[in-house]
C-alpha positions in Angstrom: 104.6 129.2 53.4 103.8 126.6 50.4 106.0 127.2 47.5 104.6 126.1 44.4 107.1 123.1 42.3 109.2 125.5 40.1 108.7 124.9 36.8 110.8 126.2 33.3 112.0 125.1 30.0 112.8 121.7 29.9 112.0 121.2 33.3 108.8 118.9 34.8 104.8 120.1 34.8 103.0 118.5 37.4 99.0 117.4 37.2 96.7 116.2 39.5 93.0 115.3 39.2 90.9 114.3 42.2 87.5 114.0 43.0 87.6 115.2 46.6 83.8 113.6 47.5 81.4 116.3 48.4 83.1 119.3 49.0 79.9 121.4 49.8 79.9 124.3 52.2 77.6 125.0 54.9 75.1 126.9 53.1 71.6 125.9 51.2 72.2 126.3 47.4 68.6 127.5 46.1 67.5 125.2 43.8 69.8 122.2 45.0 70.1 119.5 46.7 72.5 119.7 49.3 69.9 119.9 52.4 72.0 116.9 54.2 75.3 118.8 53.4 73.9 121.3 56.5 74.6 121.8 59.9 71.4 121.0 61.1 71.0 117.5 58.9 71.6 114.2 60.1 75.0 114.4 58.6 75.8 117.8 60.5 78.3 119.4 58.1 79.0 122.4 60.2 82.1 124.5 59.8 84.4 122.8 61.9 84.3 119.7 59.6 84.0 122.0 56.6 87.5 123.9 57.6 89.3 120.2 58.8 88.7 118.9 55.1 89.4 122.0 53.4 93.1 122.0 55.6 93.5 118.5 54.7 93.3 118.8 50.9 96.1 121.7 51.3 98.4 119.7 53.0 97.7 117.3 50.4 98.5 119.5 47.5 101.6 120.6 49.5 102.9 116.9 49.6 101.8 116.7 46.0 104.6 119.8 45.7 101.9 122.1 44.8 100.7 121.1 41.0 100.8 123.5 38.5 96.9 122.1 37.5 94.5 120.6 39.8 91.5 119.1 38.1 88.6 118.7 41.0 85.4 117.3 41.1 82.5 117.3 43.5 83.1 120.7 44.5 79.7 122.3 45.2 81.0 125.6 44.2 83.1 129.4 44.1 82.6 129.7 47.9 84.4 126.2 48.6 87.5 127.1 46.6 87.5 130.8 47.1 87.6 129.6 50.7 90.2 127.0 49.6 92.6 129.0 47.8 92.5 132.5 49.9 91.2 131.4 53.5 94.1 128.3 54.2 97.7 128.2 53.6 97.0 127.5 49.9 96.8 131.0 50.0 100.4 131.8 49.4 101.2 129.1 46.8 98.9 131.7 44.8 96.5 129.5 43.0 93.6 130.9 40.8 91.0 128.8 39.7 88.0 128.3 37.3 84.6 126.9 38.0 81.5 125.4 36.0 77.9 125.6 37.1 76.6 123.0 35.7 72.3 122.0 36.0 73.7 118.4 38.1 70.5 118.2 40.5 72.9 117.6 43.4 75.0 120.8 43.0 78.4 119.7 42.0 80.8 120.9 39.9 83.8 120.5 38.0 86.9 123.0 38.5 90.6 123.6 38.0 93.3 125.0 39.7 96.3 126.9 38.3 99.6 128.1 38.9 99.2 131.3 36.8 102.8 131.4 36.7 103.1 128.1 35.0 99.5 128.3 33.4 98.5 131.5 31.5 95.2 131.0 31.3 94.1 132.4 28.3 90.2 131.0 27.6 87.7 128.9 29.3 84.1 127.7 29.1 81.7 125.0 29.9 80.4 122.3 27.4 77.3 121.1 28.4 76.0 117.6 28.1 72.5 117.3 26.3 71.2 115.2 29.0 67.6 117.3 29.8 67.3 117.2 25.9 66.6 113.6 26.0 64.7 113.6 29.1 67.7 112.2 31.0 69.0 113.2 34.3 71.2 116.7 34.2 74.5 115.3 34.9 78.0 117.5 35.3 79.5 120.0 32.4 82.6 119.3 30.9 85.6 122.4 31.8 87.7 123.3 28.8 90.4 126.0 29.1 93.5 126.8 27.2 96.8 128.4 28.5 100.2 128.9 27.4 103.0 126.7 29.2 106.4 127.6 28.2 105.7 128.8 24.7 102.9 126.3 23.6 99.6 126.2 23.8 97.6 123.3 26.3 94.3 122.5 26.4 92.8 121.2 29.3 89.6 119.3 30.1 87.9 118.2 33.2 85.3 115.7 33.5 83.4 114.3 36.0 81.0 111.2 33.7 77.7 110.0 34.9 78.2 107.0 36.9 77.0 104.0 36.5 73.8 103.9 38.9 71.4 101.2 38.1 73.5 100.8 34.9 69.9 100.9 33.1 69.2 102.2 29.5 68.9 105.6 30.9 72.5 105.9 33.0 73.9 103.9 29.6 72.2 106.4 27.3 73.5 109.8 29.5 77.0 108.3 29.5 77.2 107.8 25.7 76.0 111.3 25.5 79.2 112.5 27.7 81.8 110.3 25.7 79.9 111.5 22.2 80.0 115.7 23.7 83.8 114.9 24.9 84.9 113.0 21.4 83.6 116.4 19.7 85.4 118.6 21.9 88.6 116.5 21.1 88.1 116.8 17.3 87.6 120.5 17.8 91.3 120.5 19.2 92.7 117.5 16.8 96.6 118.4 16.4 97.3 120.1 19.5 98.7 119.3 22.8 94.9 118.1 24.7 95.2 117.2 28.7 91.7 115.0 29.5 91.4 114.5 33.4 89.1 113.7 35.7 86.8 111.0 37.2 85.4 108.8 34.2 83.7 106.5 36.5 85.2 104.1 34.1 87.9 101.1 34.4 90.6 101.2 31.9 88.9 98.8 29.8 85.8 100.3 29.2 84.5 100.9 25.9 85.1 104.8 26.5 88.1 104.7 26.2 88.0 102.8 23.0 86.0 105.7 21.7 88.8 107.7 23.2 91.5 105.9 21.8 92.2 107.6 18.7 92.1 111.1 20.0 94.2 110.7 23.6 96.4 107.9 25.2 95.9 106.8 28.8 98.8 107.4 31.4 97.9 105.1 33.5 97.9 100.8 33.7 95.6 99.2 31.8 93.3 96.2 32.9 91.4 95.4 35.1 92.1 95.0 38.5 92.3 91.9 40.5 92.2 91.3 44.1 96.0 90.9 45.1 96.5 94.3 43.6 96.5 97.3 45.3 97.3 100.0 42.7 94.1 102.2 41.6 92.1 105.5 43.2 89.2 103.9 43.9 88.7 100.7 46.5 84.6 98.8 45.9 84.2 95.6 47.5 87.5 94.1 47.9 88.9 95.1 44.9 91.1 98.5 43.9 90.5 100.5 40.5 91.0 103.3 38.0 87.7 105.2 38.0 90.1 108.5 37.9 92.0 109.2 34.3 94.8 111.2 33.1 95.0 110.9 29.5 97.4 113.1 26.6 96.8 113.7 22.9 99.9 112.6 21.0 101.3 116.1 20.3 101.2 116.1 24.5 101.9 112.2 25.4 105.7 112.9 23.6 106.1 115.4 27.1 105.2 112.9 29.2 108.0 111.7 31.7 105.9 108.3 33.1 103.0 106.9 34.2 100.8 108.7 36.3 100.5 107.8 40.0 97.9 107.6 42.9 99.2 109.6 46.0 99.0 107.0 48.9 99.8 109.7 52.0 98.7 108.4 55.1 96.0 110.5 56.1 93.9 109.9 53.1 93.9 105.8 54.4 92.4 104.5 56.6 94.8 102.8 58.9 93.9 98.9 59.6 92.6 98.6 55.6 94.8 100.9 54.1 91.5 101.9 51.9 90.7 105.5 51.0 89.3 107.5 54.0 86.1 108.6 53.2 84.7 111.6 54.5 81.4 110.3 55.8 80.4 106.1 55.8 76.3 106.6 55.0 75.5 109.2 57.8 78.2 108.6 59.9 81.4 111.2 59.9 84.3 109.2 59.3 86.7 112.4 59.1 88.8 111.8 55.8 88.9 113.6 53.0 87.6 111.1 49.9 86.7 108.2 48.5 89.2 108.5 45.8 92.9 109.1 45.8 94.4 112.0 43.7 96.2 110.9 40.6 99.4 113.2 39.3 101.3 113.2 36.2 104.6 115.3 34.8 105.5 116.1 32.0 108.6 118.0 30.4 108.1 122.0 29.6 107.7 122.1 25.7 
């Protein structure tokens, strides 16, 4: 049995955000595509690699000490954490979740999980960005839900950015749009205690999160990384990074109790290179779980 971290007054409220790299089922999606994310593809996603990834991101959540929030992303969508939170042993740390559906061309989404003992969810929607209204790709919606923890109020976005693909005026164009639609949201919520989490695609130093600045604070290191070091969630030729984000309005930051922290548990490196290990490498099944490493945060019970 998983037992979720107990959390009360005065006591710590875990977080986690990770982007857990495809996370499709093994069905066609009308209208998407996720054709190589299928049995019969050259990838052959059947269920047995399906259930294996699905078991590993429990037991990673139960090393975690089951978070009372889980932002996700790349999660294709309800059937993958239906499946998740009722079909594994997740099932008795009693999770519930929320999902978007957003137009992203490839299928995935954005979603959170909650300890509904910890988190009383209380409201949720899905902002979209106004990509197709300037002729840009569709890219992912941003999740915004409120609940009560202890006897305050926390609002909670997910994000999952447009990467930087091509980095032409396009990609530069649709991330502006995302930063511009988030910046709103925050000044929707100015004065009260905002979570922002998820994978920015960004290095600490990017000009997001100057836009960012005056509305949330990062809890993680800031700079850029270098070669000889090996902190970040995200490894790209040679060199580790922050591409993953947990930041806190002011009105939450004074909560916080640290930094946040990648989770470096063996089986999501790869052994000899100690990198993250990647569910597939092009079409070749590698058998990890991600590309990224989940990031977690606590903070004090207001």
């Amino acid at each position: 049995m998983l037992l979720p971290l107990t959390s009360v007054h005065g006591q710590r409220f875990r977080v986690a955000t990770w982007n857990i790299e495809n996370a499709f089922d093994t069905v066609h999606d009308e209208g998407k595509d996720d054709l190589e994310f299928l049995p019969h593809a050259e990838r052959r996603w059947h269920s047995g690699r399906y259930w294996r990834k699905l078991r590993g991101i429990t037991q990673t959540l139960a090393a975690m000490e089951l978070p009372a929030l889980v932002g996700f992303q790349e999660v294709e969508n309800d059937t993958v954490l239906r499946d998740l939170t009722r079909r594994t042993a997740l099932w008795s740390a009693r999770y519930k979740y929320v999902i978007t559906d957003s137009p992203d061309e490839r299928g995935v989404d954005v979603a959170l999980l909650y300890n509904p003992k910890v988190f009383s969810l209380l409201s949720w929607h899905a902002v979209r960005i106004p990509s197709q209204e300037h002729d840009l790709r569709p890219t992912r919606d941003i999740l915004v839900a409120n609940g009560m923890v202890g006897n305050d109020t926390l609002h909670v976005c997910v994000v999952h950015l447009p990467s930087r693909r091509n980095n032409d005026a396009a990609t530069r164009q649709n991330r502006a749009l995302a930063v511009h639609t988030l910046c709103n949201i925050m000044d929707s919520l100015k004065g009260r205690k905002v979570m922002i989490m998820g994978d920015f695609n960004a290095e600490p130093g990017d000009e997001i999160f100057t836009s960012m600045s005056k509305y949330a604070t990062s809890l993680i290191p800031t700079g850029r990384k270098t070669s000889n070091d090996k902190r970040g969630t995200y490894y790209f030729r040679g060199i580790w990074g922050y591409l993953d984000h947990i930041l806190a309005s002011p009105e939450l930051h004074r909560h916080s109790l640290g930094k946040a922290t990648e989770c470096r548990f063996p089986w999501l490196l790869r052994t000899k290179k100690q990198i993250p290990h990647r569910t597939y490498g092009g079409t070749s099944y590698l058998g990890g779980l991600s590309d990224h490493l989940p990031l977690t945060a606590d903070f004090s019970v207001p």
